[in-house]
C-alpha positions in Angstrom: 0.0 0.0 0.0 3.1 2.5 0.7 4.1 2.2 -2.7 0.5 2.8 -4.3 0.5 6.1 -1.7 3.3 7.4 -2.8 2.9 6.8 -6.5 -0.8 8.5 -6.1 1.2 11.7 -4.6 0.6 11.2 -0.5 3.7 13.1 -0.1 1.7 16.1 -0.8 -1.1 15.7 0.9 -1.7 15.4 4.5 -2.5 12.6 5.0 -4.4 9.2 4.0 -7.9 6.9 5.4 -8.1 3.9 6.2 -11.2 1.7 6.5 -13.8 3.5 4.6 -17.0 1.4 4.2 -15.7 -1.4 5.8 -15.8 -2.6 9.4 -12.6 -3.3 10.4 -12.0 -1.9 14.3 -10.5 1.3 15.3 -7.2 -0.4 16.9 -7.0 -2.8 13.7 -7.3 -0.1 11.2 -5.2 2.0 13.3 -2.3 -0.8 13.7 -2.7 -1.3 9.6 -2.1 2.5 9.4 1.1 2.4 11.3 2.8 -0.5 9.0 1.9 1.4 6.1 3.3 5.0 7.6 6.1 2.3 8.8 6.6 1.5 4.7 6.4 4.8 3.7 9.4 6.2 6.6 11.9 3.0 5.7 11.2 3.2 1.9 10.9 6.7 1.3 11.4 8.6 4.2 8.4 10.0 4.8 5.2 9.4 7.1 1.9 11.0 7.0 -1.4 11.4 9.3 -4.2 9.0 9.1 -8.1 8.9 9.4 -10.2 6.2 10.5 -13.5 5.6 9.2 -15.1 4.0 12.2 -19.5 4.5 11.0 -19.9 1.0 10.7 -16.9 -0.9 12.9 -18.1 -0.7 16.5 -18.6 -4.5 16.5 -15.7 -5.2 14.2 -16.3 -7.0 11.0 -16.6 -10.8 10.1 -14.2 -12.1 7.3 -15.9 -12.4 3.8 -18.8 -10.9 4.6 -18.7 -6.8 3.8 -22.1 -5.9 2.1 -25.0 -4.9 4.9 -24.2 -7.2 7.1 -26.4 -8.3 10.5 -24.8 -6.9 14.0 -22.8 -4.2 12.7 -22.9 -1.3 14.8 -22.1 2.8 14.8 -18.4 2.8 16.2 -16.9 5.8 17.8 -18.6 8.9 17.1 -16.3 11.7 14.9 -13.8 13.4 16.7 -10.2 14.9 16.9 -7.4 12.3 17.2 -8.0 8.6 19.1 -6.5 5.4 18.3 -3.2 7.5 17.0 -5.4 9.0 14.0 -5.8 12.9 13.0 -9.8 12.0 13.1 -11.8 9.8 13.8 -14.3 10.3 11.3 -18.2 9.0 9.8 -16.9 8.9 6.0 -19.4 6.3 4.8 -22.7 7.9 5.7 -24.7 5.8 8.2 -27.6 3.7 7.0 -26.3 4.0 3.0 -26.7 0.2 1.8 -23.5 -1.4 -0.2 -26.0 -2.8 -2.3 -29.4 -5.1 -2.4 -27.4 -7.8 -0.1 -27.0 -8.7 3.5 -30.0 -7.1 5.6 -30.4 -4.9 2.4 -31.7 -7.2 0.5 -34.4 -4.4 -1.5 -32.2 -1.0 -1.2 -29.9 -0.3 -4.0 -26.5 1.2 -3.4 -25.6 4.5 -2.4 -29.5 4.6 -1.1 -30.5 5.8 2.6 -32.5 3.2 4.5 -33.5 4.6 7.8 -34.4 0.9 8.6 -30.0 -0.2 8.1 -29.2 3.2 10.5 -31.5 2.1 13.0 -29.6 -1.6 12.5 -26.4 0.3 13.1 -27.7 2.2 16.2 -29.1 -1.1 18.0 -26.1 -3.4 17.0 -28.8 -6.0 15.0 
């Protein structure tokens, strides 16, 4: 991933995200987000922030299974710093279905369900 940052130009930015849309917890996408500011310092001697997408991640994620999927849960709400990041932050916005899967099975992609952010408030 260091070398796909710094190919895209990360040296000029601030910084970089990790765990957009996805459910991964704050300390593992926090820990992933170290190795690759790790990369980035021994290969090319630089490091940059990081933000962590934590809207869906408060129960953490189950392997292989990414698109509305039961028991996932609001994480930390957005704020400065935590876990080592610049922000925590709400990037994917909260109750927008990945697709007509999972607990979604009749909302399309990209649509607001209040039904999947009331799923994400009550853990179910």
């Amino acid at each position: 991933m260091a070398a796909r940052l710094d190919a895209a130009g990360v040296k000029n930015v601030r910084g970089f995200s990790v765990n957009v849309s996805n459910f991964f917890t704050t300390a593992e996408s926090s820990a992933y987000a170290k190795k690759v500011n790790a990369a980035l310092s021994a290969k090319y001697r630089y490091a940059r922030g990081f933000v962590i997408d934590t809207s869906r991640n408060g129960h953490g994620g189950k392997p292989g299974v990414w698109c509305n999927p039961a028991g996932a849960k609001l994480g930390t709400a957005p704020q400065v710093g935590g876990a080592g990041s610049d922000y925590l932050l709400w990037v994917k916005v909260p109750g927008e279905s990945d697709g007509p899967c999972g607990v979604g099975r009749n909302v399309q992609a990209g649509t607001f369900s209040p039904d999947l952010a009331m799923r994400l408030i009550d853990g179910r």
